[in-house]
MIGU-344244 format. One record per residue (C-alpha): residue in one letter; x, y, z. Coordinates in nm, 2 decimals, m for minus. Layout:
# MIGU-344244
<A, <X, Y, Z>>,
...
This chain:
# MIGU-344244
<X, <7.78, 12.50, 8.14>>,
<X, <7.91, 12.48, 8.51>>,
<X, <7.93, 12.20, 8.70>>,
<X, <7.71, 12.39, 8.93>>,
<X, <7.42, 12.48, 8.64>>,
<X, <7.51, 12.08, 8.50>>,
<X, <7.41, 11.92, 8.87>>,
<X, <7.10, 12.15, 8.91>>,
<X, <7.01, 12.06, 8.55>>,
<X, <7.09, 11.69, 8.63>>,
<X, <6.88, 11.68, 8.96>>,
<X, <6.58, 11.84, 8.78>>,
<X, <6.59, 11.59, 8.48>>,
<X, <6.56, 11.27, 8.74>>,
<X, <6.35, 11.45, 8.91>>,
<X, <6.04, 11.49, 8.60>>,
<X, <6.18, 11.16, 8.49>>,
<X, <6.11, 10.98, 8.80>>,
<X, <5.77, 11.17, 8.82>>,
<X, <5.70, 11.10, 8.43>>,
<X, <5.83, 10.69, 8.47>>,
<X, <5.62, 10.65, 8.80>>,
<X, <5.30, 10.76, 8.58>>,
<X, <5.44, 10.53, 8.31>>,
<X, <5.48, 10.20, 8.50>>,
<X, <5.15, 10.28, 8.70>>,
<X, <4.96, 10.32, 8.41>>,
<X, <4.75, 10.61, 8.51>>,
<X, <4.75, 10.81, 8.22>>,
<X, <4.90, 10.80, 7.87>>,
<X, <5.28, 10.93, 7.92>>,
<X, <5.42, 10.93, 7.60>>,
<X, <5.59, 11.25, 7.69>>,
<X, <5.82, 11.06, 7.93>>,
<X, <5.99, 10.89, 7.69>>,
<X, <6.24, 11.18, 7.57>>,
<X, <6.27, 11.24, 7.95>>,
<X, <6.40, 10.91, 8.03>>,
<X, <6.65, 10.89, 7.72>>,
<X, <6.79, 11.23, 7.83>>,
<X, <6.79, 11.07, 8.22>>,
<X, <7.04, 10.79, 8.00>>,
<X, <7.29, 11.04, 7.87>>,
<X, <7.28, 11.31, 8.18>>,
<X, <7.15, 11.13, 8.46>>,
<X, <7.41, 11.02, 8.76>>,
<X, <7.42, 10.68, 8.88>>,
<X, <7.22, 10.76, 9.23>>,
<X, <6.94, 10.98, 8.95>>,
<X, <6.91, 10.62, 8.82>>,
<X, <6.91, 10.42, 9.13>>,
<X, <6.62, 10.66, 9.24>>,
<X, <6.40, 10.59, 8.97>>,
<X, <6.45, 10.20, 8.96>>,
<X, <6.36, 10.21, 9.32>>,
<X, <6.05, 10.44, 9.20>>,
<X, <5.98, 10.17, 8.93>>,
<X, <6.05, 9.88, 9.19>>,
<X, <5.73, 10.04, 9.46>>,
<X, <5.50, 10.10, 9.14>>,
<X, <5.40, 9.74, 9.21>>,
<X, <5.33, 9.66, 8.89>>,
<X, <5.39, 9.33, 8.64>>,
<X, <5.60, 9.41, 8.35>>,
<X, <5.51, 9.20, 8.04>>,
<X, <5.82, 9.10, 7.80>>,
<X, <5.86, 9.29, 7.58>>,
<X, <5.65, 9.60, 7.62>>,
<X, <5.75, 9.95, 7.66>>,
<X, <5.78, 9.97, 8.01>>,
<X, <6.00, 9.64, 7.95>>,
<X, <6.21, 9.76, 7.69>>,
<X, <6.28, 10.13, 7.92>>,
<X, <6.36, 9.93, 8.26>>,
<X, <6.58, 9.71, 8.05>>,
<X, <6.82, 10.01, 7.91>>,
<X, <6.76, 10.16, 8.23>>,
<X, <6.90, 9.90, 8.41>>,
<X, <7.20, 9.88, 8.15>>,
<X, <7.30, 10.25, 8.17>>,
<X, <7.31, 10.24, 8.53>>,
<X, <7.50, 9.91, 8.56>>,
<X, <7.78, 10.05, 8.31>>,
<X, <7.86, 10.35, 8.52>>,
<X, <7.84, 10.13, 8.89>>,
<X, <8.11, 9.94, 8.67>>,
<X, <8.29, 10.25, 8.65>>,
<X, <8.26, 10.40, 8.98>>,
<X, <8.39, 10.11, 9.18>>,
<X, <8.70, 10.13, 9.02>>,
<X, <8.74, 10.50, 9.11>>,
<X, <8.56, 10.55, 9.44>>,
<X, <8.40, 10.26, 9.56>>,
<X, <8.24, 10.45, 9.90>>,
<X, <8.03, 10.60, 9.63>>,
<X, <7.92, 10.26, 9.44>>,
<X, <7.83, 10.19, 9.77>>,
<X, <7.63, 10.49, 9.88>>,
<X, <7.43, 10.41, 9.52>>,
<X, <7.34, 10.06, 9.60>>,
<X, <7.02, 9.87, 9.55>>,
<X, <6.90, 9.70, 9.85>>,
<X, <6.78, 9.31, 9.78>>,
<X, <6.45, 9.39, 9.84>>,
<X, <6.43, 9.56, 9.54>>,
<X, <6.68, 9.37, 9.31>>,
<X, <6.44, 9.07, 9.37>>,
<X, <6.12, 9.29, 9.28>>,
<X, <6.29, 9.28, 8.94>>,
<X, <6.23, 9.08, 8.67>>,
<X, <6.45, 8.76, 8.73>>,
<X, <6.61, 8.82, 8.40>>,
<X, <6.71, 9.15, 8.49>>,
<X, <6.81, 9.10, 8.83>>,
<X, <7.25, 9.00, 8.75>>,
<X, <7.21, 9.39, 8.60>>,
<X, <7.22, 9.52, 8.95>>,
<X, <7.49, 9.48, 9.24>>,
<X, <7.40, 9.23, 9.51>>,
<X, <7.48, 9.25, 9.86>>,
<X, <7.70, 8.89, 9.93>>,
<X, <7.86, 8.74, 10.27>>,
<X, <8.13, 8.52, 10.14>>,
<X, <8.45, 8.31, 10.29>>,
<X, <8.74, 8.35, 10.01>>,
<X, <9.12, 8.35, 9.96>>,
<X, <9.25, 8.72, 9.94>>,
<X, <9.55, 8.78, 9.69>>,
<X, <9.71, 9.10, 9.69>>,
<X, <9.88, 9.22, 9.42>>,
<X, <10.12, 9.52, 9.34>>,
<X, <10.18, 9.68, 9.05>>,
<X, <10.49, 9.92, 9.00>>,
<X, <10.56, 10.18, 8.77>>,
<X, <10.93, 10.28, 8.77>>,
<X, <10.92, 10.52, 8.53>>,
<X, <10.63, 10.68, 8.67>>,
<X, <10.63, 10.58, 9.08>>,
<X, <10.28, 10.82, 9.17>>,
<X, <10.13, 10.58, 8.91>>,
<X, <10.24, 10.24, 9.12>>,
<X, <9.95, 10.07, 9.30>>,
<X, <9.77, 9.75, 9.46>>,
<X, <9.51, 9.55, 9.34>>,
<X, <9.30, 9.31, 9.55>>,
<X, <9.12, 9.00, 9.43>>,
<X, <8.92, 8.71, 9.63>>,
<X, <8.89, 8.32, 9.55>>,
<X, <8.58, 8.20, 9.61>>,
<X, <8.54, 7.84, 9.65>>,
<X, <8.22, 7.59, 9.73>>,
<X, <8.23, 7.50, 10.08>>,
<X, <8.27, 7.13, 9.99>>,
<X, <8.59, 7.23, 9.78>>,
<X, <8.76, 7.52, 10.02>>,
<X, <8.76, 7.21, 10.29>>,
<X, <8.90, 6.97, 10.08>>,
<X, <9.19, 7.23, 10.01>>,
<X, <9.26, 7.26, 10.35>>,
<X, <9.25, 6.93, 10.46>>,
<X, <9.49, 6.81, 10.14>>,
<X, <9.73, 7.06, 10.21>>,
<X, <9.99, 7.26, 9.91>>,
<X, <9.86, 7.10, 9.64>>,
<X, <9.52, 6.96, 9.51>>,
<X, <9.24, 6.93, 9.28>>,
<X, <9.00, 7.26, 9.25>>,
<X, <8.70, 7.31, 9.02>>,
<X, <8.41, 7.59, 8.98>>,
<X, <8.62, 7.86, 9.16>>,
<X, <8.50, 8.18, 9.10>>,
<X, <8.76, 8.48, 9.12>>,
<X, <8.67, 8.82, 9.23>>,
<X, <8.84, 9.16, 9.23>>,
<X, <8.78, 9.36, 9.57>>,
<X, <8.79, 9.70, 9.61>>,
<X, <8.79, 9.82, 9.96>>,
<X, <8.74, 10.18, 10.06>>,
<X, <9.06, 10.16, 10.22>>,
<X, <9.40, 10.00, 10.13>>,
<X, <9.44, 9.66, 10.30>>,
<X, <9.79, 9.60, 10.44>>,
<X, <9.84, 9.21, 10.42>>,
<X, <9.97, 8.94, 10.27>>,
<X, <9.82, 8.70, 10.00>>,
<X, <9.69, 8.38, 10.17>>,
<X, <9.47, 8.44, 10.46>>,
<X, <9.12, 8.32, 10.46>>,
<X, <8.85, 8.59, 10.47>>,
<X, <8.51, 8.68, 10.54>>,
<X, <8.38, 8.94, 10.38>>,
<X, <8.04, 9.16, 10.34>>,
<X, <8.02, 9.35, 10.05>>,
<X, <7.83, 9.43, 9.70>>,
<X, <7.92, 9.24, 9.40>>,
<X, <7.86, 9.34, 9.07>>,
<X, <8.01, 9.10, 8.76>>,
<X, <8.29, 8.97, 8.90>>,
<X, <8.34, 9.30, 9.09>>,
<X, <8.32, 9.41, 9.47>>,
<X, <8.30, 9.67, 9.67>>,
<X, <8.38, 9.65, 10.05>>,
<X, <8.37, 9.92, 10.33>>,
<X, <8.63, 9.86, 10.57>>,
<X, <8.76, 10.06, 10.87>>,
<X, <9.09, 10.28, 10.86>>,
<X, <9.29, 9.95, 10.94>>,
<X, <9.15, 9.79, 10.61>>,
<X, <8.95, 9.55, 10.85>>,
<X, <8.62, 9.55, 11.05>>,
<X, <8.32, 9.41, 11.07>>,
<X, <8.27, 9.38, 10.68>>,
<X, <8.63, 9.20, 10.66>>,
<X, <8.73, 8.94, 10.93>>,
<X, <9.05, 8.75, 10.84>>,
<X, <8.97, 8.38, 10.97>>,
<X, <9.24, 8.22, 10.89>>,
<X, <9.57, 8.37, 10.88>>,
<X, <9.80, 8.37, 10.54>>,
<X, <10.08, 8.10, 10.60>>,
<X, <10.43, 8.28, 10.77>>,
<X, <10.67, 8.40, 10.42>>,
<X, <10.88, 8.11, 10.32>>,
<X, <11.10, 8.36, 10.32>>,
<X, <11.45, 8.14, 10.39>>,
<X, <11.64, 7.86, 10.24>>,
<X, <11.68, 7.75, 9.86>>,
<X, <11.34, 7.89, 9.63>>,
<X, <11.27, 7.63, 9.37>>,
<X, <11.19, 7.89, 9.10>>,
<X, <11.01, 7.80, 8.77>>,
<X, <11.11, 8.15, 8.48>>,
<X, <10.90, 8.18, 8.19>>,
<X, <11.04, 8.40, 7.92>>,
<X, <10.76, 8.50, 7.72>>,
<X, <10.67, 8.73, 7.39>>,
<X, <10.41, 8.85, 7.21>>,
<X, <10.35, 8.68, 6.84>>,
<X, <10.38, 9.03, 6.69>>,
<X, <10.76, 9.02, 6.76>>,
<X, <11.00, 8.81, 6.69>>,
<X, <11.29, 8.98, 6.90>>,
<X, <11.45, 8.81, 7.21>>,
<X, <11.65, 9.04, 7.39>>,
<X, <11.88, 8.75, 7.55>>,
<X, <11.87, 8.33, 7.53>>,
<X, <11.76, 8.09, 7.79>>,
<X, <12.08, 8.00, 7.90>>,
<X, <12.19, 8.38, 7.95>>,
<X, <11.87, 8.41, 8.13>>,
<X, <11.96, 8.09, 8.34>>,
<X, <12.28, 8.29, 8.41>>,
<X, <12.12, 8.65, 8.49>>,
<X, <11.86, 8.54, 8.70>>,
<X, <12.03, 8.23, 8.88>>,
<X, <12.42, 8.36, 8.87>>,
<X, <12.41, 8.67, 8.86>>,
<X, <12.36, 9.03, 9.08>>,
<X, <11.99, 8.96, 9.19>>,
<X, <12.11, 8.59, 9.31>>,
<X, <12.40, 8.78, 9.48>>,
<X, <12.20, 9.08, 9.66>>,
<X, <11.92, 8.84, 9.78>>,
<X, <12.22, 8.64, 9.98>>,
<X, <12.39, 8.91, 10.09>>,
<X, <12.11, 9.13, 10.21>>,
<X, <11.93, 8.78, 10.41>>,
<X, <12.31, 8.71, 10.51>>,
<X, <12.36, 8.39, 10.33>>,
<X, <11.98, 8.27, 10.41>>,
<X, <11.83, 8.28, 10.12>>,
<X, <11.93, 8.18, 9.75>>,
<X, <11.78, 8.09, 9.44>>,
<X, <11.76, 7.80, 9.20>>,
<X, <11.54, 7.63, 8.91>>,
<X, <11.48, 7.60, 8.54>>,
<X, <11.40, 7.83, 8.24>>,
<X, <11.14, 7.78, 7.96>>,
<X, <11.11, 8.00, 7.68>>,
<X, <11.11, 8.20, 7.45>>,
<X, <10.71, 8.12, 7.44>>,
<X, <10.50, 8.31, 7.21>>,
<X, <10.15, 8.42, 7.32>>,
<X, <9.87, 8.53, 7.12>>,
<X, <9.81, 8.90, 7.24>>,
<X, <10.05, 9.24, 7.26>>,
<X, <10.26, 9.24, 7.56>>,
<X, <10.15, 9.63, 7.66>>,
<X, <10.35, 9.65, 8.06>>,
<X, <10.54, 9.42, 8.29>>,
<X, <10.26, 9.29, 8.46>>,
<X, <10.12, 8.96, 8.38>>,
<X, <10.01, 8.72, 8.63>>,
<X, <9.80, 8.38, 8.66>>,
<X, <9.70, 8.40, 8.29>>,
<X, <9.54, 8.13, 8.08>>,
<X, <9.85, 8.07, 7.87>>,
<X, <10.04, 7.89, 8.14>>,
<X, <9.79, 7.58, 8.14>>,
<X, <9.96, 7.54, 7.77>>,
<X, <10.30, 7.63, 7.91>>,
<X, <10.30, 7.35, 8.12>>,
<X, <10.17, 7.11, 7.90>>,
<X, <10.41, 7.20, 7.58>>,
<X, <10.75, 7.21, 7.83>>,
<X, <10.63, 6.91, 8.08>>,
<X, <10.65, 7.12, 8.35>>,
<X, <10.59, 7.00, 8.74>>,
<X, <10.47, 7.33, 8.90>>,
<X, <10.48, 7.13, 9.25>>,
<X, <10.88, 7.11, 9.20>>,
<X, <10.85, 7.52, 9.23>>,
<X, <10.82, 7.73, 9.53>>,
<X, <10.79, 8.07, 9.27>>,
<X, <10.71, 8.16, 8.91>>,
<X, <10.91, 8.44, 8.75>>,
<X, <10.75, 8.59, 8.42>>,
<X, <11.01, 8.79, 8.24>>,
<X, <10.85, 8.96, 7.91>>,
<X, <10.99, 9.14, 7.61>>,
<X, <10.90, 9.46, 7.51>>,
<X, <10.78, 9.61, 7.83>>,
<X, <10.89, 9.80, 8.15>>,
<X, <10.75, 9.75, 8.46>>,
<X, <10.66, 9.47, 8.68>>,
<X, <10.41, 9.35, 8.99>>,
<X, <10.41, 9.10, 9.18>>,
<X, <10.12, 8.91, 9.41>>,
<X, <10.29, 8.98, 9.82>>,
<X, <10.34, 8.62, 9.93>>,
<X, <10.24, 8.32, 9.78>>,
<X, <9.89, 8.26, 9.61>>,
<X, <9.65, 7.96, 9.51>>,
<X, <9.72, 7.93, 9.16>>,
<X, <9.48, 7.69, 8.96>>,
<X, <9.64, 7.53, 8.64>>,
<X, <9.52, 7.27, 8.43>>,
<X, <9.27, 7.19, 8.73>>,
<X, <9.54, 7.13, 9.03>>,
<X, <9.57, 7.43, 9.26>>,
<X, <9.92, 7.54, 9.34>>,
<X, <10.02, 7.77, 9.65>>,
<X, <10.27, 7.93, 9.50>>,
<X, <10.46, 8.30, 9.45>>,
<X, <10.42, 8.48, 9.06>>,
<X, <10.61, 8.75, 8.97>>,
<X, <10.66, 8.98, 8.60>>,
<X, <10.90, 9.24, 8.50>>,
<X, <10.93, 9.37, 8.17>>,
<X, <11.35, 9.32, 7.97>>,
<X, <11.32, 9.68, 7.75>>,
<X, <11.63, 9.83, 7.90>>,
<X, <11.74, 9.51, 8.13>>,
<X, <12.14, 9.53, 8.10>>,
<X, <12.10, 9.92, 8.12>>,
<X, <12.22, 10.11, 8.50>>,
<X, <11.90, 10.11, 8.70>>,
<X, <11.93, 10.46, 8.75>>,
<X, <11.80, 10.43, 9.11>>,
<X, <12.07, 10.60, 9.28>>,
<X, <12.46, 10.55, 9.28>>,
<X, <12.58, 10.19, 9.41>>,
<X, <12.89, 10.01, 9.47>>,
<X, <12.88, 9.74, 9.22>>,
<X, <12.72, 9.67, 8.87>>,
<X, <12.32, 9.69, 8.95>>,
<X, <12.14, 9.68, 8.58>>,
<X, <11.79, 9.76, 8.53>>,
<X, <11.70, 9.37, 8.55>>,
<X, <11.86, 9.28, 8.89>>,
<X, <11.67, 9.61, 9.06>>,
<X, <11.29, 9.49, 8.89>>,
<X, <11.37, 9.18, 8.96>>,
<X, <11.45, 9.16, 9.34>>,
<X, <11.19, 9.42, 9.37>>,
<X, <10.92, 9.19, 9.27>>,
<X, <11.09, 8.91, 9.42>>,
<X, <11.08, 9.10, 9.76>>,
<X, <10.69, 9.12, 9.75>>,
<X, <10.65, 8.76, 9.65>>,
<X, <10.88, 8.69, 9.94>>,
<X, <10.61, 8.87, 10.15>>,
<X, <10.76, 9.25, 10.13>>,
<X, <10.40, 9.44, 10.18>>,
């Protein structure tokens, strides 16, 4: 079928459906008929088909009972249509957005019903930008854009205590914007959107700001000079039992070696690096890239090693068995064990570290390990 015959065909499904589930939910006449055109409107329809009929269902006016079959249709309705606005707003948010659900009808729903469809939200948060790379692969490299929203009571306290402090009941959100946004992690934000489980979409202008995205508070200038305390976790999956190097050659590649000379040579002697090492620490899932940041296991990391994240400036993640690596740009509230941290995180993956880099000829020994590594580095130093 073309995609030509397949849109007709879908059109004309929501079409009867809408007609047949208005009938339905009004109660006019018997419509049994509308049954197999609503579960063919689930496996054919498009996410706006769906969004017309709930709106259709929503101006019926009429009281659903639990559990009858007007209940029981709105319910997988409601389901099919939240599972593909999952889906869109990871691919093309402008058209989650153009499929939305005003509040007016979300709150005609049934209140048990009503987290099944996108709300529209005004909300001050934290932005965190993140980039991903893909070496092997560049066209595949990419950012990632997430939100921190605090009560008003605790975002105050944070910014009245200063680096470091106590944070509870923060609720982290991923953003996607119709357009890229070109800024550092840090700044304060407001931000109009839709948000859909732990999801939002947000239509900004060709700068990546406007009305719908007002930065209020400016992310803190790069601390981007003088000695980086810098905590590295070395870090495995339980599958393996394979550690490409020890912690003191770590200590010695990370701390001694080419990345610790480029970074001073290329900031003219204004910048170096020093800290500790932890590792090798096994976690309990399968190391697939070289991207993994502000996950759970580091609130047992800390505890097992005694570590004092507000000794640290940065957090280096190197993992084995994986390429790749990201990096938040700039530094980041970073909650662990309950204390909020403003601080840097950065991955790479060690498959291939002490191999050339590949990038080019250069004038001195530059393994695959010192060019991942001051990559990353350079966006947690605040490299957009």
């Amino acid at each position: 079928m073309s995609e030509t015959n397949r849109w007709f065909r879908v059109v004309g499904i929501s079409v009867i459906v809408g007609l047949c589930l208005t009938i339905l939910f009004t109660g006019s006449i018997e419509a049994q008929n509308s049954i197999a055109d609503y579960q063919q409107l689930i496996s054919n329809g498009s996410v706006q088909s769906l969004t017309d009929v709930v709106v259709q269902i929503s101006g019926s006016g009429k009281k659903l009972q639990s559990g009858s079959q007007e209940s029981a249709i709105l319910t997988s309705l409601l389901a099919r249509r939240k599972q593909l606005q999952m889906e869109l707003i990871k691919t093309n948010p402008a058209a989650f957005l153009r499929s939305t659900i005003s509040d007016k009808v979300r709150s005609s729903l049934p209140t048990n019903l009503q987290n099944e469809v996108e709300q529209e939200v005004t909300t001050t948060a934290y932005l965190a930008v993140l980039h991903i790379d893909d070496f092997d692969h560049p066209e595949n490299s990419r950012y990632r854009y997430f939100i921190e929203i605090q009560p008003k009571k605790t975002l105050m306290s944070r910014l009245s205590l200063g680096r470091n402090s106590t944070v509870q009941d923060v609720e982290r959100v991923e953003l996607f914007p119709t357009r890229p946004i070109s800024m550092r992690s840090g700044a304060q934000v407001k931000i109009h959107g839709y948000k859909l489980a732990g999801l939002m979409a947000l239509d900004n202008n060709e700068s990546g700001t406007g009305t719908n995205f007002e930065v209020t508070k400016e992310a803190p200038e790069p601390e981007a000079v003088g000695n980086q305390k810098t905590l590295v976790l070395l870090l495995k999956s339980k599958a393996t039992d394979s550690e490409p190097f020890t912690v003191e050659k770590a200590h010695e590649l990370v701390f001694d070696g080419q990345f610790q000379n480029f970074m001073k040579e290329q900031s003219y002697e204004k910048i170096s690096f020093s800290g500790d090492v932890y590792g090798w620490y096994s976690i309990d899932r399968d190391i697939e890239d070289g991207c993994m940041l502000s996950f759970p296991y580091v609130n047992d990391i800390v505890k097992e090693y005694n570590i004092d994240l507000s000794d640290y400036d940065r957090i280096v993640y190197l993992l084995n068995n994986a390429g790749g690596g990201c990096s938040f740009v700039g530094k980041y509230p970073f909650t662990v064990n309950g204390i909020t941290y403003d601080i840097s995180q950065a991955s790479m993956g060690t498959n291939r570290f002490d191999q050339p880099s590949g990038w080019g000829e250069q004038p001195f020994t530059w393994p695959n390990l010192d060019f991942v590594l001051s990559h990353e580095v350079g966006h947690s130093l605040g490299v957009v």
